[in-house]
Structure formats: C-alpha cells, structure tokens
VMD Tcl script that builds the backbone (N, CA, C; Angstrom):
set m [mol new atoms 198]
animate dup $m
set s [atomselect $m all]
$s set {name element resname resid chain x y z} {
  {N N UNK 1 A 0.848 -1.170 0.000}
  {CA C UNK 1 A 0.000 0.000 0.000}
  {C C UNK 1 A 0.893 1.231 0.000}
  {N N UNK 2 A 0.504 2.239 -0.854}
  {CA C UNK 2 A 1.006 3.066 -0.784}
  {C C UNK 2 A 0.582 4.229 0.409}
  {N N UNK 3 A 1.779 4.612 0.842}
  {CA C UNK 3 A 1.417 6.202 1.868}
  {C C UNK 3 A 1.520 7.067 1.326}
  {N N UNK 4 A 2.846 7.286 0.212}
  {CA C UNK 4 A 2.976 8.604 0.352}
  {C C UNK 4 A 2.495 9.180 -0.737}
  {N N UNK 5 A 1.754 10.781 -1.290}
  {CA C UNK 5 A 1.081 11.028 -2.236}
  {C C UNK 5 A 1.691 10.670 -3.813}
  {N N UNK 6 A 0.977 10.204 -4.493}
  {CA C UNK 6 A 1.320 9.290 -5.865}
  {C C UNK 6 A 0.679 9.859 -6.669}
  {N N UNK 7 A -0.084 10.878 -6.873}
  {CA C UNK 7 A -0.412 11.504 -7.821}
  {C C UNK 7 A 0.232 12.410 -8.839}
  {N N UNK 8 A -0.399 12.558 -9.862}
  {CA C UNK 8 A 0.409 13.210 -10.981}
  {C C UNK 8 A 0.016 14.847 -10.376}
  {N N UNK 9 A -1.030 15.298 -10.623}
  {CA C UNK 9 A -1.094 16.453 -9.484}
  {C C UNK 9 A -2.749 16.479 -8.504}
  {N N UNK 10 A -2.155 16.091 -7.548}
  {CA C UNK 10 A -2.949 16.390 -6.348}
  {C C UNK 10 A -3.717 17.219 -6.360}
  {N N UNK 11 A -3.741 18.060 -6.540}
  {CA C UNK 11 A -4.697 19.400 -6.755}
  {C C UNK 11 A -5.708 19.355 -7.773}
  {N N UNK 12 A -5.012 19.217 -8.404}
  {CA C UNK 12 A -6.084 19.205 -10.107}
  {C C UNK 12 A -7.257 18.193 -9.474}
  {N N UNK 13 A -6.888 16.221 -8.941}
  {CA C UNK 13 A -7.720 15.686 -8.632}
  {C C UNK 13 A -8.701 16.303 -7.408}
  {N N UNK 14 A -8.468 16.728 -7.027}
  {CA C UNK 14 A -9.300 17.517 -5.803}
  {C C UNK 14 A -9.990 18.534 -5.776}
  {N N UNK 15 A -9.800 19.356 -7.186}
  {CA C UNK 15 A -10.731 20.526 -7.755}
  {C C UNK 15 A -11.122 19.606 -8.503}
  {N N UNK 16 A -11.262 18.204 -9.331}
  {CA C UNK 16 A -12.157 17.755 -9.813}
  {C C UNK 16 A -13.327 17.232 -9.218}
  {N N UNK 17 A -12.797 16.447 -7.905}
  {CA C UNK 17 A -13.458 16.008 -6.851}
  {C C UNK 17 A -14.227 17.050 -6.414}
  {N N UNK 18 A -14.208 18.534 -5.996}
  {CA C UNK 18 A -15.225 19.470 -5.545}
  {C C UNK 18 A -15.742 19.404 -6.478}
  {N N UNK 19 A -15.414 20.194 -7.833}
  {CA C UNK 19 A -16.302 20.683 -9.129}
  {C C UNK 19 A -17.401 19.113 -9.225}
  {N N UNK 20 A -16.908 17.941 -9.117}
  {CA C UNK 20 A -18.368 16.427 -9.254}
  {C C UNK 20 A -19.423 17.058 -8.221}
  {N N UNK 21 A -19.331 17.250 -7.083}
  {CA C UNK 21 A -20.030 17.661 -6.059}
  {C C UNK 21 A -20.921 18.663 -6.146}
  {N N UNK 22 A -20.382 19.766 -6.767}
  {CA C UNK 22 A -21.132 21.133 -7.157}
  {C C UNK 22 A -22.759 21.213 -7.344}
  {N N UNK 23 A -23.688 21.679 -6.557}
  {CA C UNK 23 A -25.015 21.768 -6.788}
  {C C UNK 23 A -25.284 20.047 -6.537}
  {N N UNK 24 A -25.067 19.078 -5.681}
  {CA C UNK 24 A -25.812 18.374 -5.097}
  {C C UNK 24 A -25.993 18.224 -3.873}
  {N N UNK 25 A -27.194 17.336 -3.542}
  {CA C UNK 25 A -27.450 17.362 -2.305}
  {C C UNK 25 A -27.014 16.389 -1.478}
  {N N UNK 26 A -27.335 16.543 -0.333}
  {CA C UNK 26 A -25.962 15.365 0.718}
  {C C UNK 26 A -26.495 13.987 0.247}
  {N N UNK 27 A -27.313 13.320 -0.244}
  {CA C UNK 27 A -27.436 12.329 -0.219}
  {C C UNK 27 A -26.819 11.934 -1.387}
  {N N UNK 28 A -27.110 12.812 -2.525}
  {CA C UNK 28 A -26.385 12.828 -3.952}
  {C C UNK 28 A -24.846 12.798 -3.995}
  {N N UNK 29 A -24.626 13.508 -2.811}
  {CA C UNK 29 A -23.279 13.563 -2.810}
  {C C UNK 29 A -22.576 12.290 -2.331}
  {N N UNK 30 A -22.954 12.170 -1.102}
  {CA C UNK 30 A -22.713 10.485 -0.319}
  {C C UNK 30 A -22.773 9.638 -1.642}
  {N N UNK 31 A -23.170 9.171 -2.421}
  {CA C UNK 31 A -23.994 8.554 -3.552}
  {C C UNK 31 A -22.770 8.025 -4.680}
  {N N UNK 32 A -22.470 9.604 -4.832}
  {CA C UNK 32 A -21.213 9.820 -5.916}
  {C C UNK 32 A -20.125 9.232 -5.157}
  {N N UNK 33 A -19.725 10.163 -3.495}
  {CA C UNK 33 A -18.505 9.034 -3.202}
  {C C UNK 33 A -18.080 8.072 -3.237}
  {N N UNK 34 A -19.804 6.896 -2.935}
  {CA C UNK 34 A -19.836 5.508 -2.623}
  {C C UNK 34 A -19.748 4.770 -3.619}
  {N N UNK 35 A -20.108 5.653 -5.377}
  {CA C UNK 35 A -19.401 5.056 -5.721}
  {C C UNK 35 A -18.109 5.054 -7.081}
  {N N UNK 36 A -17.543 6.328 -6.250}
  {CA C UNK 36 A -16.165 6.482 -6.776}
  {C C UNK 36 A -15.019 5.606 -5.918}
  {N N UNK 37 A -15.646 5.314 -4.780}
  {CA C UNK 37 A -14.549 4.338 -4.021}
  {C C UNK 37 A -15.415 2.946 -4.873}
  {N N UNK 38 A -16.172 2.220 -5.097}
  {CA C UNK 38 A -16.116 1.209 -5.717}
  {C C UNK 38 A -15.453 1.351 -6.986}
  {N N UNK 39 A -15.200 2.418 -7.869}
  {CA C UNK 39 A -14.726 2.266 -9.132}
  {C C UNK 39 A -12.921 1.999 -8.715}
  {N N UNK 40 A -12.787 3.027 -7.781}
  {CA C UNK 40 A -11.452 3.103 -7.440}
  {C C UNK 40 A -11.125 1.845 -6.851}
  {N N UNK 41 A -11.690 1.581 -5.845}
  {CA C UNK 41 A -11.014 0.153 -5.626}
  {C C UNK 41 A -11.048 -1.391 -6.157}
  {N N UNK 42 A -11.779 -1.184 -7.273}
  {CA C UNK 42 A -12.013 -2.259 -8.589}
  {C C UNK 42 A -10.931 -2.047 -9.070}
  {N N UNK 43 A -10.188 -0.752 -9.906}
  {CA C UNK 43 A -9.318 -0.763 -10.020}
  {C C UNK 43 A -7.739 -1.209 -9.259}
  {N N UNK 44 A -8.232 -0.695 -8.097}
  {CA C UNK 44 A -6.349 -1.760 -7.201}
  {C C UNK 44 A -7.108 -3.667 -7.295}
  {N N UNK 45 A -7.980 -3.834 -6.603}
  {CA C UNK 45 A -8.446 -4.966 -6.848}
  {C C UNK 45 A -8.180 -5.807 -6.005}
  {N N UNK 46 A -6.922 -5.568 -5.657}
  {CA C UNK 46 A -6.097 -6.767 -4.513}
  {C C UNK 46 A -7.150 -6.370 -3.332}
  {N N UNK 47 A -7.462 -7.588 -2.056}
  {CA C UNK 47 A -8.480 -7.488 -1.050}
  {C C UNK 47 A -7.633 -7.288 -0.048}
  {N N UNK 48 A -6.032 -7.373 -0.191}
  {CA C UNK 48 A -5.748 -7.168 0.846}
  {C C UNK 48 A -4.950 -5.792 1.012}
  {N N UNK 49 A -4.696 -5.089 -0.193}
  {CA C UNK 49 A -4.271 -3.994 -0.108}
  {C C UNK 49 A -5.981 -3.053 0.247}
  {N N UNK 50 A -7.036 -3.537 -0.009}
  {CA C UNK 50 A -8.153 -2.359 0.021}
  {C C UNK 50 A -8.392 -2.693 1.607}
  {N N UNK 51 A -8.182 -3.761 2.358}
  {CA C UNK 51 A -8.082 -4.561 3.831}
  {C C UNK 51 A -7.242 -3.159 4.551}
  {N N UNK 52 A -6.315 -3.099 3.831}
  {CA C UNK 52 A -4.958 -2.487 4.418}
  {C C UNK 52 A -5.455 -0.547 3.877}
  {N N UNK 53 A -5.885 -0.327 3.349}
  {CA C UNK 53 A -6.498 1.147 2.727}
  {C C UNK 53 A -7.473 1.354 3.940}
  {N N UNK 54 A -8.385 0.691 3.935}
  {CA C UNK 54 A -9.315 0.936 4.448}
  {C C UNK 54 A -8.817 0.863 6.597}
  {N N UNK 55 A -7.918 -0.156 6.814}
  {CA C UNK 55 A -7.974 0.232 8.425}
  {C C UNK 55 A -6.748 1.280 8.414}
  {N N UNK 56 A -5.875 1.715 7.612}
  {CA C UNK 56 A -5.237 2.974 7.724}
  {C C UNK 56 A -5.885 4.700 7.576}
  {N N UNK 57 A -6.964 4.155 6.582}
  {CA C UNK 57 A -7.934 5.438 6.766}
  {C C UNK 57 A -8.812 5.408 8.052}
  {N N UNK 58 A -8.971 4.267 8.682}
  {CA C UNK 58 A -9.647 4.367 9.759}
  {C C UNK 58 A -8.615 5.345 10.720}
  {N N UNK 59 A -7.346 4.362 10.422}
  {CA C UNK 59 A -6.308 5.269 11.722}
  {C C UNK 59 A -5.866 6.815 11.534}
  {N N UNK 60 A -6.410 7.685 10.425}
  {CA C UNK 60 A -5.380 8.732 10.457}
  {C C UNK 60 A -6.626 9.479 10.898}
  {N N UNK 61 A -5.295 10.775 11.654}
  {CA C UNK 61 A -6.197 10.819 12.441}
  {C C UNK 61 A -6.921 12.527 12.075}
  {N N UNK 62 A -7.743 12.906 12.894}
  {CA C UNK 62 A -8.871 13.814 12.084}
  {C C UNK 62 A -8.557 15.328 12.722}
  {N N UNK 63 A -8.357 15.886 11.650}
  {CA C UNK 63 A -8.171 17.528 12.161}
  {C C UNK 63 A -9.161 17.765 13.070}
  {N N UNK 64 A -8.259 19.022 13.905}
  {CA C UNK 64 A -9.077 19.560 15.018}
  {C C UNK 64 A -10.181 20.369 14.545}
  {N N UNK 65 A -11.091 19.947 15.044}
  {CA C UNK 65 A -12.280 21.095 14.929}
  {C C UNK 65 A -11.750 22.726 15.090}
  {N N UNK 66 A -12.321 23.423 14.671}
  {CA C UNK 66 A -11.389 24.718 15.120}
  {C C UNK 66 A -12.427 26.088 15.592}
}
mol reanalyze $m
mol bondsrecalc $m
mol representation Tube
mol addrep $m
C-alpha cells in the first residue's frame, strides 16, 4: 500500500473532486462518493491492499475542529 502522495497532481484531482459535487445534495453527494470508491477500488483490486487502505484510513487521524 502506498502512503505517500502518488499523484500526478494532487490538486487538479481535488478541484475535480469538488467541481463532481457542485449543486448536489448530501445524499447525492454520499452517492457519488460511494461510488467512486467502488470504481477506485475495482481498479487496485487486490483485497488485501483495500483490507490495508481501508484500516489505515480508519487510523489517520482527524483535524481539530477549530
């Protein structure tokens, strides 16, 4: 599994990721995430690297409220 950022540019994917979102509603939105992580993790595929994705996103840990 990879940690460290592997993208070609980070940014660009993440103003794409807002701009999908734009003008929907929370459920629409939930909707789209649920299933851009199935497309995405069809693509890695391995069960034990998405095993290993998934309890490291559990562990990191969550900005302070502010």
């Amino acid at each position: 599994m990879k940690l460290a950022i592997h993208f070609q540019d980070a940014d660009a994917f993440y103003e794409q990721l807002l701009d999908a979102h734009e003008g929907l509603s929370r459920e629409d939105s939930e909707l789209l995430n649920a299933r851009l992580i199935l497309l995405l993790a069809n693509q890695v595929g391995d069960a034990r690297t998405l095993r290993e994705c998934i309890e490291a996103a559990r562990e990191m840990p969550t900005p302070a409220a502010e």
